[in-house]
MARFILO-70819 format. One record per residue (C-alpha): residue number from 0; y, z, x. Coordinates in steps of 0.2 Angstrom, whole numbers. Layout:
<papas>
PAPA | NUM | Y | Z | X
...
</papas>
This chain:
<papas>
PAPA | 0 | 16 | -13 | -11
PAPA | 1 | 31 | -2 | -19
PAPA | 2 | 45 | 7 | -10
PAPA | 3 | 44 | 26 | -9
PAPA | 4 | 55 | 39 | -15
PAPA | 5 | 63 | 49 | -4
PAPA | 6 | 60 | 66 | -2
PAPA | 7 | 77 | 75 | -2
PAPA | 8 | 68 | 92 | 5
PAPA | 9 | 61 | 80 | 20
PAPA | 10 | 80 | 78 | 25
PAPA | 11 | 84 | 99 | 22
PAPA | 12 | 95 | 103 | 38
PAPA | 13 | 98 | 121 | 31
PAPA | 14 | 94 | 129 | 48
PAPA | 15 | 108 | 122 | 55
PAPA | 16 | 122 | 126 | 44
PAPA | 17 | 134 | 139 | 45
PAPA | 18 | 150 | 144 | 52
PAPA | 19 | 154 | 137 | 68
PAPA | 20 | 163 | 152 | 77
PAPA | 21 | 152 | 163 | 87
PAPA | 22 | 145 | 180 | 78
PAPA | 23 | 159 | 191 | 83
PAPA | 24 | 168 | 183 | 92
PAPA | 25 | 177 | 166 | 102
PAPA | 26 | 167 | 153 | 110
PAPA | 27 | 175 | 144 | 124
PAPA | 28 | 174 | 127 | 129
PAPA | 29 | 158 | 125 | 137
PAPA | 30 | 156 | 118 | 156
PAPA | 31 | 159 | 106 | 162
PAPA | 32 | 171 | 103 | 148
PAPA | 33 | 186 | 111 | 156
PAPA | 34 | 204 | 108 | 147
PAPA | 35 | 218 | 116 | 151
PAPA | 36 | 232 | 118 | 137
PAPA | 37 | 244 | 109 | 145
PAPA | 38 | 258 | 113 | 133
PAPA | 39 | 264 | 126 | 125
PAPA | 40 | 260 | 123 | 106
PAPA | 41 | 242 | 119 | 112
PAPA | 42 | 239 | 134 | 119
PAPA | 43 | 248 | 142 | 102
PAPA | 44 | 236 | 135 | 95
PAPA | 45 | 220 | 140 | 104
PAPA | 46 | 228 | 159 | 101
PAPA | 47 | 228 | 154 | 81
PAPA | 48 | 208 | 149 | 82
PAPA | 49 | 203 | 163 | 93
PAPA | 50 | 212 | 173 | 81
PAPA | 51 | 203 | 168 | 66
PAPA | 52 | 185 | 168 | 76
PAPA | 53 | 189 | 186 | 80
PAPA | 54 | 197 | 193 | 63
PAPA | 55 | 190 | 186 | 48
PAPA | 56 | 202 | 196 | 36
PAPA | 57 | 215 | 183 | 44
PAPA | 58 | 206 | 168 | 47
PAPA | 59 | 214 | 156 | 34
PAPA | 60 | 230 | 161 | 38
PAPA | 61 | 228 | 157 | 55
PAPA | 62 | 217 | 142 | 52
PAPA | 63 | 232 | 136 | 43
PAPA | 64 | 245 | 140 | 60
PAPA | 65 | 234 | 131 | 74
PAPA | 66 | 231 | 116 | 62
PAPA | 67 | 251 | 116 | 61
PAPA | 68 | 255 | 120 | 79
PAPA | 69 | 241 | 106 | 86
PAPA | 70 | 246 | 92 | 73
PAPA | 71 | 263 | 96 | 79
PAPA | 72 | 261 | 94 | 98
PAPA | 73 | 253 | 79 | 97
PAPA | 74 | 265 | 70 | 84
PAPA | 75 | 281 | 77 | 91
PAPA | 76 | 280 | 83 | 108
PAPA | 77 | 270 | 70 | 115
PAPA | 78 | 252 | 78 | 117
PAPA | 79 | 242 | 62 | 111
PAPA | 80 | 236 | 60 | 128
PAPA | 81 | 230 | 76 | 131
PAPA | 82 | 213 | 79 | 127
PAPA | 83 | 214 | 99 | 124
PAPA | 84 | 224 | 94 | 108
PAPA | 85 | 214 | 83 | 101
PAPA | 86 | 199 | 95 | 105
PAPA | 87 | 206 | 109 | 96
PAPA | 88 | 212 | 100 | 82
PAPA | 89 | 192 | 93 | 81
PAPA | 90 | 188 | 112 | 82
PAPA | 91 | 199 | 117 | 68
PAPA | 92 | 195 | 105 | 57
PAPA | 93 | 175 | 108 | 60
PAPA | 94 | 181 | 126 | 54
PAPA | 95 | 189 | 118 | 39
PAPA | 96 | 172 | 108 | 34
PAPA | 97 | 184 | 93 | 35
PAPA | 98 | 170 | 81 | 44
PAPA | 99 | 181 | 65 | 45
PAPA | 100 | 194 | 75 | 52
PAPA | 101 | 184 | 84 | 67
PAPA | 102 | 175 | 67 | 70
PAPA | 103 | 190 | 58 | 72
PAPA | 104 | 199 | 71 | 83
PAPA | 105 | 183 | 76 | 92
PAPA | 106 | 180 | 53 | 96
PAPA | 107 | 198 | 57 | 103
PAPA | 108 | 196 | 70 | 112
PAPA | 109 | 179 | 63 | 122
PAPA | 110 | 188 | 46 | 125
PAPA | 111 | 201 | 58 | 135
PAPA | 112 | 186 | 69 | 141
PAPA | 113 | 171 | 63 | 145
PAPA | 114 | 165 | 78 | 154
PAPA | 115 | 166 | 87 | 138
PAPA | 116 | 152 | 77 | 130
PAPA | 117 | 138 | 90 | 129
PAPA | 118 | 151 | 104 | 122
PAPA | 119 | 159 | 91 | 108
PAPA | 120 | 140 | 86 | 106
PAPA | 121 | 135 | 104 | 100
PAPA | 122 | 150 | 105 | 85
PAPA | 123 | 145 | 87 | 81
PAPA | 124 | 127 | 90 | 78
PAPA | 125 | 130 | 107 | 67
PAPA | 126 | 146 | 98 | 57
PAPA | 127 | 131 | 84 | 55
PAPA | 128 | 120 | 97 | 48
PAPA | 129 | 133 | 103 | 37
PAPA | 130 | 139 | 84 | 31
PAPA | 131 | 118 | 79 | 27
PAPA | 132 | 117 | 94 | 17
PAPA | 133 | 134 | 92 | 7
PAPA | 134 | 126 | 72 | 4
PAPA | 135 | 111 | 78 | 0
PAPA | 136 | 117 | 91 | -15
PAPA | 137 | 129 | 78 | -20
PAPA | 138 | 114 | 67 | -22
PAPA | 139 | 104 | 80 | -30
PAPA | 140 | 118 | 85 | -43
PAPA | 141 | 121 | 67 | -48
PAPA | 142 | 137 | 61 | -37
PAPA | 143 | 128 | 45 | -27
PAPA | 144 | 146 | 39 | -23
PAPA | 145 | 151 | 56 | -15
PAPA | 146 | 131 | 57 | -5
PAPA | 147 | 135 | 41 | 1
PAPA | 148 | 151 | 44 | 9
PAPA | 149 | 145 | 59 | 16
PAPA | 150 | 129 | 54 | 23
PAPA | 151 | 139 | 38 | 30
PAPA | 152 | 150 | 51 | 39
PAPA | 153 | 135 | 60 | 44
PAPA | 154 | 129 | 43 | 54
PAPA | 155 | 147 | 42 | 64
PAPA | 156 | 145 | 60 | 68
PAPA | 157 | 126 | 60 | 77
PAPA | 158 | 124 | 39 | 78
PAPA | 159 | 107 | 43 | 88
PAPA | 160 | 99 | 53 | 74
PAPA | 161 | 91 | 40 | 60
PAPA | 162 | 91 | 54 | 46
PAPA | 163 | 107 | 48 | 37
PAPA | 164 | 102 | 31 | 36
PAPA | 165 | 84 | 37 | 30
PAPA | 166 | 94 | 47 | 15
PAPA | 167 | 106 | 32 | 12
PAPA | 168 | 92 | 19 | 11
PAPA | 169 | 81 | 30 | 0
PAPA | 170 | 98 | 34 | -12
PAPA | 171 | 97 | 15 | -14
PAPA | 172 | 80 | 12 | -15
PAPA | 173 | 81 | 25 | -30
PAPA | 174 | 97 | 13 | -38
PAPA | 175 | 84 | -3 | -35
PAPA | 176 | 100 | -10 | -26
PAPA | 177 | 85 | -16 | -15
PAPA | 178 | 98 | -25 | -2
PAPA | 179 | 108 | -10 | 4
PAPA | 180 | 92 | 1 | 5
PAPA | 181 | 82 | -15 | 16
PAPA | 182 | 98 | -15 | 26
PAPA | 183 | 98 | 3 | 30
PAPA | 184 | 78 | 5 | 32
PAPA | 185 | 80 | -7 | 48
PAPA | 186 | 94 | 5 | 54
PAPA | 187 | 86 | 19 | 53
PAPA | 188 | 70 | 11 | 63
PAPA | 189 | 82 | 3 | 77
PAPA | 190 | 91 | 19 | 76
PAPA | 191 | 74 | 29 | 79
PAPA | 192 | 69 | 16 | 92
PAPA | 193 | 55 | 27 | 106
PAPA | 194 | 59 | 44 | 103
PAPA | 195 | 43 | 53 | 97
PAPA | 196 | 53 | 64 | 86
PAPA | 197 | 59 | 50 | 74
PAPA | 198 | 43 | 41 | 73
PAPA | 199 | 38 | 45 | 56
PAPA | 200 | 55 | 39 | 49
PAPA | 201 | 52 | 23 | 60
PAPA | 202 | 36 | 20 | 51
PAPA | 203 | 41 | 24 | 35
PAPA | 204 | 55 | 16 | 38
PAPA | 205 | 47 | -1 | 42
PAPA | 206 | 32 | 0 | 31
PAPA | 207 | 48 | 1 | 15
PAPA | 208 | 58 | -12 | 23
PAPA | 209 | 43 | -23 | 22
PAPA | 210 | 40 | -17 | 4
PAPA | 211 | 57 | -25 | -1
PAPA | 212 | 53 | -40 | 8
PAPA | 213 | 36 | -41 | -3
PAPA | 214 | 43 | -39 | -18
PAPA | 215 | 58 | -52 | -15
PAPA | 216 | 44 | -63 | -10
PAPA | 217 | 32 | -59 | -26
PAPA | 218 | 49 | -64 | -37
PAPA | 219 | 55 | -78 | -29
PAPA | 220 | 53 | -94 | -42
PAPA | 221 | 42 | -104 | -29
PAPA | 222 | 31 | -92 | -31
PAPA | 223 | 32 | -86 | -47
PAPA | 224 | 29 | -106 | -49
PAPA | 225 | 16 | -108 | -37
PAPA | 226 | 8 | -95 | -47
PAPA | 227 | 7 | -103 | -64
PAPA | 228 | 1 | -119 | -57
PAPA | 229 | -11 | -110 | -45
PAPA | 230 | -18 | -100 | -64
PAPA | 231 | -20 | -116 | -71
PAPA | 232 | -31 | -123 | -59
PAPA | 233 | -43 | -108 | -60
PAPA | 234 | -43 | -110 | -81
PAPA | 235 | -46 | -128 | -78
PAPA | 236 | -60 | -125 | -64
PAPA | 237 | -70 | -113 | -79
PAPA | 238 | -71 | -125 | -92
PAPA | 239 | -74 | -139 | -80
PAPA | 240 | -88 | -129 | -72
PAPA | 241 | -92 | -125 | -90
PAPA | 242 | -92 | -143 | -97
PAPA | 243 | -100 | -149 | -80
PAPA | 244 | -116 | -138 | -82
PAPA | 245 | -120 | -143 | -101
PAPA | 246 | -117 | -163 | -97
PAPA | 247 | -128 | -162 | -83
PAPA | 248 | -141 | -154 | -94
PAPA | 249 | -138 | -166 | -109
PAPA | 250 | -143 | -178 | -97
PAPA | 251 | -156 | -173 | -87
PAPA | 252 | -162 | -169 | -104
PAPA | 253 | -161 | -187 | -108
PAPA | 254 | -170 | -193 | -94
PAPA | 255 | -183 | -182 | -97
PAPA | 256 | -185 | -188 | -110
PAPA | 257 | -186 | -206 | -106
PAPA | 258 | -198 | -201 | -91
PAPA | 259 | -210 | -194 | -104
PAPA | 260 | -207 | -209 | -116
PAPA | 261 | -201 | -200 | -130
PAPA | 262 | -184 | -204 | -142
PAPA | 263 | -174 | -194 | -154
PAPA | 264 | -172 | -199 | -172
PAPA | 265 | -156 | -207 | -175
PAPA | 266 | -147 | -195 | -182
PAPA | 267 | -152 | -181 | -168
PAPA | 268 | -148 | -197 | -155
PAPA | 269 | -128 | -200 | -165
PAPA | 270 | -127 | -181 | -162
PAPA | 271 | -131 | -180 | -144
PAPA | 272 | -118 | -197 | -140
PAPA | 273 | -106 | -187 | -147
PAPA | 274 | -110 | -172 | -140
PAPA | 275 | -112 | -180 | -123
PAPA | 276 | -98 | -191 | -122
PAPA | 277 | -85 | -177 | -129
PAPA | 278 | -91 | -167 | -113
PAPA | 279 | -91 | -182 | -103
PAPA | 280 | -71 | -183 | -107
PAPA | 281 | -68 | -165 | -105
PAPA | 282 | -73 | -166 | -88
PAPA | 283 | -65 | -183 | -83
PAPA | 284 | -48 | -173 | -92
PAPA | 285 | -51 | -160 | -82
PAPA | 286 | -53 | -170 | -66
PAPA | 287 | -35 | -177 | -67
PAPA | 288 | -30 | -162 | -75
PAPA | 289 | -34 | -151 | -59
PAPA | 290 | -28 | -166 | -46
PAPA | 291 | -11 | -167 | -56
PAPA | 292 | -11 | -149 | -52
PAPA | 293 | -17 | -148 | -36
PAPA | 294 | -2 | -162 | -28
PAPA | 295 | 10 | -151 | -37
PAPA | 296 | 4 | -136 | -26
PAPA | 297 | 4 | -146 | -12
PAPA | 298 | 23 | -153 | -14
PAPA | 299 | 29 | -134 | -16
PAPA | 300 | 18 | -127 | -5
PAPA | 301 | 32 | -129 | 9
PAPA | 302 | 45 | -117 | -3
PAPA | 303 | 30 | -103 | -5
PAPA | 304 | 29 | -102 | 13
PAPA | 305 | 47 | -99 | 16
PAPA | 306 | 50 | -87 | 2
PAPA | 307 | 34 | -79 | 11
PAPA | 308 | 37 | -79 | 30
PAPA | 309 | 49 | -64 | 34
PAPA | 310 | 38 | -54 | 21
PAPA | 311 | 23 | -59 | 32
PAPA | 312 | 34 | -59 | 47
PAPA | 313 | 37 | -40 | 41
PAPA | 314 | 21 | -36 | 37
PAPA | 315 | 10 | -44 | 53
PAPA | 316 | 24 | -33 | 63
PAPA | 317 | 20 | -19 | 55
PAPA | 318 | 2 | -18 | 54
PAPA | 319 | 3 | -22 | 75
PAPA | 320 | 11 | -6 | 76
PAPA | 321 | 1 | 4 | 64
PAPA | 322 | -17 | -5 | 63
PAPA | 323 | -26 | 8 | 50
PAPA | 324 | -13 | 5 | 37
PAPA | 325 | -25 | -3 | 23
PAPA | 326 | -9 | -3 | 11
PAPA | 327 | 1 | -16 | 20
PAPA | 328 | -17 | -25 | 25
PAPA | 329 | -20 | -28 | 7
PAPA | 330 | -1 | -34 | 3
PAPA | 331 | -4 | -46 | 19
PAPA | 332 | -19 | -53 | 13
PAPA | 333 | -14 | -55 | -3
PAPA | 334 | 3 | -64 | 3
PAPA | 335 | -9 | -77 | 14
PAPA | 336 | -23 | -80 | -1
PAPA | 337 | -9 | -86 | -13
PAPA | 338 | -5 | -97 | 0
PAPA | 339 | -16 | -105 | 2
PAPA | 340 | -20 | -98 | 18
PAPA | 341 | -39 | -90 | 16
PAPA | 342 | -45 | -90 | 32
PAPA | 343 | -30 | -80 | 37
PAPA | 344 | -31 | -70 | 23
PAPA | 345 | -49 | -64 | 27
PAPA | 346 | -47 | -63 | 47
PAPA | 347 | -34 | -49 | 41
PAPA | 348 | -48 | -37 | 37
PAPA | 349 | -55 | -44 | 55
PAPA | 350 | -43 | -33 | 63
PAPA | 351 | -45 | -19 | 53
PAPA | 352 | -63 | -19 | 55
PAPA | 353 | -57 | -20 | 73
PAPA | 354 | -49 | -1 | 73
PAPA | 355 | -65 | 6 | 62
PAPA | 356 | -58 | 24 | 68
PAPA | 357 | -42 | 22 | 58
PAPA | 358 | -46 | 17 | 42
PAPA | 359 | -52 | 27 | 26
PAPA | 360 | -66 | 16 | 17
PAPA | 361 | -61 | 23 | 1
PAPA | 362 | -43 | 14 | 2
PAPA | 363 | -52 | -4 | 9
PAPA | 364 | -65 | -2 | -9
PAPA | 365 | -48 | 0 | -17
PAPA | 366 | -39 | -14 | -8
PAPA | 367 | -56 | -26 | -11
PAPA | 368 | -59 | -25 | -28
PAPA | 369 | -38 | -27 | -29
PAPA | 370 | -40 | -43 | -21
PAPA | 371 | -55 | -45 | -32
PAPA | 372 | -44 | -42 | -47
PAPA | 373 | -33 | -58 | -40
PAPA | 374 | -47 | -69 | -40
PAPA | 375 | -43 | -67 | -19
PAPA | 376 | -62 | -69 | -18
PAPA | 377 | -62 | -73 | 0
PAPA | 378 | -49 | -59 | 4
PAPA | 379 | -59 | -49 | -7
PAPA | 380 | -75 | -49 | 0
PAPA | 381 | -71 | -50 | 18
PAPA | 382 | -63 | -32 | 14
PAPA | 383 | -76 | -26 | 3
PAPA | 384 | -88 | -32 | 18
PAPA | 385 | -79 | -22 | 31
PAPA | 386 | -78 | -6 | 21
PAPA | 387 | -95 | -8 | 17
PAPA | 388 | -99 | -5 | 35
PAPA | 389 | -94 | 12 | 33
PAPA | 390 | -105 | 15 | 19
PAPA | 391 | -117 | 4 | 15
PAPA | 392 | -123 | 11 | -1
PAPA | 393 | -109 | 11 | -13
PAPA | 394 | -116 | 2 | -26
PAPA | 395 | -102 | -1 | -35
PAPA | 396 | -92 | -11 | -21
PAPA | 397 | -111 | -20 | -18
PAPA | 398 | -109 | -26 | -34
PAPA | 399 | -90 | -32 | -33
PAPA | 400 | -96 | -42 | -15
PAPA | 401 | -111 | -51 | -24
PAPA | 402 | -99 | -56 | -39
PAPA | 403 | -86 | -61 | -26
PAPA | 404 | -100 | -71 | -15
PAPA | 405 | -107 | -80 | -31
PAPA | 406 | -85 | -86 | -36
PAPA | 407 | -89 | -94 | -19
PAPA | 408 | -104 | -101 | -22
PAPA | 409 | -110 | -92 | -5
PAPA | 410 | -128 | -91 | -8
PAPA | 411 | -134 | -84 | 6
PAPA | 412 | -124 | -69 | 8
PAPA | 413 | -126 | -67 | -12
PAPA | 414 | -146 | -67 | -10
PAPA | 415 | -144 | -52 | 2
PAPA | 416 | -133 | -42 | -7
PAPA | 417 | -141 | -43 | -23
PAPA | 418 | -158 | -39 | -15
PAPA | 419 | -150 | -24 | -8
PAPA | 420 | -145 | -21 | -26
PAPA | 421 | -162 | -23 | -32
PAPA | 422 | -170 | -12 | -19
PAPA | 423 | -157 | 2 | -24
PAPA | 424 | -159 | -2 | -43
PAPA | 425 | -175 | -11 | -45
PAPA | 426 | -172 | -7 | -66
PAPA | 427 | -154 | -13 | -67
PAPA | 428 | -153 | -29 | -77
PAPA | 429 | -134 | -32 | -72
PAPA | 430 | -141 | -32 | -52
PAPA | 431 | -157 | -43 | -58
PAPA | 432 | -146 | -59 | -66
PAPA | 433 | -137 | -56 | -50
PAPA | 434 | -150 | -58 | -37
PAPA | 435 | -156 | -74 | -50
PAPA | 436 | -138 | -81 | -49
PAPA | 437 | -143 | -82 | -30
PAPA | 438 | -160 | -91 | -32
PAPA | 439 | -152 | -103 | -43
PAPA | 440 | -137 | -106 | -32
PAPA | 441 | -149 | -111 | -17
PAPA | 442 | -160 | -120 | -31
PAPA | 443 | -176 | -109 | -31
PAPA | 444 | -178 | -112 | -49
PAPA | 445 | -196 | -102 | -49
PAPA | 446 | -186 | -85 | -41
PAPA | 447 | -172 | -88 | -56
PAPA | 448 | -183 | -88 | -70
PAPA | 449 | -194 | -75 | -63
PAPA | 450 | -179 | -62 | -64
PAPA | 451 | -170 | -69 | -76
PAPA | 452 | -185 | -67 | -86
PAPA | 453 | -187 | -46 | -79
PAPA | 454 | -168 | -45 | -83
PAPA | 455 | -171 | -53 | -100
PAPA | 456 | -188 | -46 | -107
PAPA | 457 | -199 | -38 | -93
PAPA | 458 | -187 | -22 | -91
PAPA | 459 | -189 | -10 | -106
PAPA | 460 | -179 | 3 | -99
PAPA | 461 | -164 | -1 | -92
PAPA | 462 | -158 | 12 | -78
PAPA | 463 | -139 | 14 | -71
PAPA | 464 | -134 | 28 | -60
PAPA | 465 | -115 | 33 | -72
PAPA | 466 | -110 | 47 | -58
PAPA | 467 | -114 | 50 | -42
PAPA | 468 | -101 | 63 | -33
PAPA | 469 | -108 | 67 | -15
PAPA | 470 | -99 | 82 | -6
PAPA | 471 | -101 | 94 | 9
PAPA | 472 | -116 | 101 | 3
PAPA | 473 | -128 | 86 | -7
PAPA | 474 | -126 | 77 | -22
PAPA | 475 | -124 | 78 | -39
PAPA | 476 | -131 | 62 | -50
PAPA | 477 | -130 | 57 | -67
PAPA | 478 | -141 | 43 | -72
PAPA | 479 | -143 | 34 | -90
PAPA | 480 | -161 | 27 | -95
PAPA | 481 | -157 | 15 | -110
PAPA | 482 | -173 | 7 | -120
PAPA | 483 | -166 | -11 | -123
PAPA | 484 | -180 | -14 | -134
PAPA | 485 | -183 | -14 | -151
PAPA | 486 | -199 | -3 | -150
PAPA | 487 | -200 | 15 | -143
PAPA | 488 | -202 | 16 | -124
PAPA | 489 | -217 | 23 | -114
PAPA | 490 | -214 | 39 | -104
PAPA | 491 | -210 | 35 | -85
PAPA | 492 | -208 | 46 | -66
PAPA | 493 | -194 | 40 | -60
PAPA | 494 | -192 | 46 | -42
PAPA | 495 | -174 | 46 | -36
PAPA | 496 | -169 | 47 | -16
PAPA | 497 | -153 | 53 | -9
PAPA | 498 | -148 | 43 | 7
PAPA | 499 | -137 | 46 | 23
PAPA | 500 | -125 | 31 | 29
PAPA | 501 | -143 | 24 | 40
PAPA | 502 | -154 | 25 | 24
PAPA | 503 | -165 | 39 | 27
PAPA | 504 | -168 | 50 | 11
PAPA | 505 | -160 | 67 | 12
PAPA | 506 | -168 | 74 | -1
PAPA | 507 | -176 | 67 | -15
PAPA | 508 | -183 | 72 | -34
PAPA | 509 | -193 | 65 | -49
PAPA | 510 | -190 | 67 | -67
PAPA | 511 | -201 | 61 | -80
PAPA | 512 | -192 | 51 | -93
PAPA | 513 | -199 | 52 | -110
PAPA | 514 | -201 | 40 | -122
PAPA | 515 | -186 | 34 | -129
PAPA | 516 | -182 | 27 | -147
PAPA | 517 | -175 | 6 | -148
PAPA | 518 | -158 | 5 | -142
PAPA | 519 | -154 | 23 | -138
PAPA | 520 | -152 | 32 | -122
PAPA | 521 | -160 | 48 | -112
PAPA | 522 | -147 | 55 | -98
PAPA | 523 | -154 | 63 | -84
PAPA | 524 | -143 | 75 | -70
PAPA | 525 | -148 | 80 | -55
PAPA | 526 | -141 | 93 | -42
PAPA | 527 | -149 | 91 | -22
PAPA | 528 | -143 | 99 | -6
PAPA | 529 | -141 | 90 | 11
PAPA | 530 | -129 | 86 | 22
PAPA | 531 | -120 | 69 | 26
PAPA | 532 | -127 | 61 | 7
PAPA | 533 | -119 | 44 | 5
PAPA | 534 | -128 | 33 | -8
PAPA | 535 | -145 | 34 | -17
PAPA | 536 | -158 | 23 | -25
PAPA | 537 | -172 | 26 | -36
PAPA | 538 | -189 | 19 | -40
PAPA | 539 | -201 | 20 | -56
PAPA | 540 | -218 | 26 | -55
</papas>
């Protein structure tokens, strides 16, 4: 899960920039906001600023004149009390483009002048404008010190409008000063808060500011340690399971043996002790090995969980609020699986399957076969699983839940994916050792060998679908027929059935395949029309 850029065009308040005098002419205060001059100089100076407003040719010189009379009413004669003075003072200096100047003069004049709030309110928001864009080409141009001055100021000018703290969070998102940017995220989503016309920099907002707090949690040393010893385990785990398999068969090969009466010759019987017992060792290393391991998980388990919880904290707040986001899904269920938190890490998917409306299946395949990519196998497959509920024939995701199902030695839900498989691809030897992976996990040795034995030697012809691009109109498929064999192939019909998301053939086509030479491959394209196409499958005849 990595922070976004930010877009400086998103931010663009061109439309509101410009002079702030009326075309033509000099604007007024604005009722309620009634001030009266109350001294002389003052209302010298509101003559100087009509002046300017009115003729252009003389508006610096004039400009310069009210800033001098006004300054000088309030620092000498006394006039730092009357709120006029300080509101034309703001007014000259939003002429002046001096944005700290008019929003300290224009704060003074509302402390004095409440009434005036919706008229001081109208220079603020187009000197805001104006301030946003100066940052903006700042950043643009190179300056980050000068954008972040200027967008700060643009925050005091309009504190109620989150889009200065968006530009300052994502200028230092871009530095990786990751701190500032996480700092200024969460104020641009308090600053957004209900209003429907910020909600998109709130989400954005929150989804980065939980970023941050995944990537501060995926580098903190608990769990970059927790890490190590959690890959060690799963090295150990494969040649455990390895040395465990070939010791039970060395002796149930020996017992065999003695059922049947027979004995090896001494030489053959030296080899097997040594054989035997050097397994015999590795598994018993193994065992304390992976129980070293495993306590010095446990003992650090209570660090990984705090360097975890206001990442989770972050992210279960995040996907309450926005269900269908499969992005922070995925980083969640990733946080909770390295945890050692499984069950949590697959009830995630739980609740997006919950929303079924709001997620795209295509990102949950990706997120899955992430998750797979982890060795997150429960994670993994429950989101594979639920994505699969949207399209039940994506073979390729099938395939990734049966591996993921076999990690877990769950061979019941292995033996139905991989006869789903089978029925799609009945001449695929990679979905035939899978469904005899499942016989042999429920202990069905007949069923194993029997398609072990068609994945090994019965199939001539292997068959894999190597494209398959559905769109609005039908389909179009690529498959490869490969002779595994060292003799030429016999000629085959291969009938091949496109399939809506209930199963039921759209359309369908058969193809004679020809007899292919050993070990080389005969590729076959097809091009169907039908609506709402989502899968295939094919059969030989």
């Amino acid at each position: 899960m990595r922070c976004t850029r930010l877009s400086l065009t998103a931010l663009c308040c061109a439309g509101l920039a410009g002079p702030l005098f009326a075309q033509g002419g000099w604007v007024t205060p604005q009722p309620p906001c009634e001030l009266s001059a109350g001294h002389f100089k003052v209302n010298g100076g509101i003559l100087y600023l009509k002046t300017a407003a009115e003729k252009p040719e003389r508006r610096d010189q004039q400009l310069e004149q009210a800033r001098k009379v006004l300054t000088e009413a309030i620092a000498q004669n006394a006039q730092d009390k009357n709120a006029a003075a300080w509101y034309y003072l703001g007014r000259y200096y939003v002429e002046a483009a001096d944005a700290a100047g008019a929003d300290s003069a224009l704060a003074r004049a509302l402390a004095i002048a409440p009434q005036c709030k919706q008229d001081i309110d109208g220079y603020r928001r187009r000197l805001w404008a104006n301030t946003l864009n100066a940052g903006l080409a700042a950043w643009q141009g190179g300056k980050e010190d000068s954008a972040a001055v200027l967008f700060r100021l643009a925050a005091r000018l309009q504190p109620g409008n989150p889009k200065a703290f968006v530009a300052l969070a994502g200028l230092y998102a871009g530095k990786d000063n990751y701190d500032s940017a996480f700092a200024y995220y969460r104020r641009t989503a308090q600053t957004a808060g209900t209003d429907t016309a910020f909600a998109k920099d709130k989400k954005d907002a929150l989804g980065n500011a939980a970023r941050i707090l995944v990537g501060r949690a995926q580098s903190d040393p608990a769990a970059q340690n927790y890490a190590r010893l959690r890959a060690s385990v799963d090295s150990i785990e494969r040649g455990f399971e390895t040395d465990s398999t070939a010791l039970a068969r060395m002796i149930a090969s020996s017992q065999s043996r003695k059922a049947r009466g027979r004995r090896l010759t001494p030489a053959d019987q030296q080899t097997f002790m040594r054989d035997s017992t050097t397994r015999a060792q590795a598994v018993a290393q193994a065992r304390v090995a992976r129980a070293t391991l495993l306590q010095q998980m446990a003992a650090d388990s209570g660090k990984l969980q705090a360097a975890f919880a206001p990442a989770i904290e972050a992210l279960r707040d995040y996907l309450a609020a926005y269900p269908g986001e499969l992005d922070a899904a995925a980083s969640l269920a990733t946080l909770y699986a390295q945890s050692g938190r499984a069950a949590e890490a697959a009830a995630v998917f739980d609740s997006v399957a919950a929303h079924a409306q709001s997620f795209d299946p295509e990102e949950l395949f990706t997120a899955g076969q992430r998750l797979m990519g982890q060795r997150l196998y429960r994670a993994g497959t429950r989101a594979l699983a639920v994505a699969l509920t949207k399209n039940p024939y994506r073979r390729d995701a099938l395939y990734s839940l049966g591996v993921g199902y076999y990690q877990l030695r769950d061979s019941t839900r292995l033996l139905d994916v991989a006869q789903q498989l089978v029925q799609l691809e009945p001449l695929n030897r990679s979905s035939l050792k899978l469904l005899a992976a499942a016989w042999d996990l429920r202990g069905k040795r007949d069923s194993t060998l029997k398609y072990v034995a068609q994945a090994d030697s019965l199939v001539a012809v292997e068959v894999t679908v190597s494209s398959f691009v559905p769109d609005s109109a039908g389909a179009a498929v690529t498959l490869l027929a490969t002779n595994v064999t060292p003799a030429p192939s016999k000629p085959f019909r291969l009938t091949v059935e496109l399939l809506d998301r209930q199963g039921k053939p759209v359309a369908s086509e058969t193809r004679e395949v020809p007899a292919i030479a050993p070990l080389e491959s005969q590729q076959i394209d097809l091009k169907v029309s039908g609506k709402g196409i989502v899968g295939w499958r094919y059969r030989p005849s």
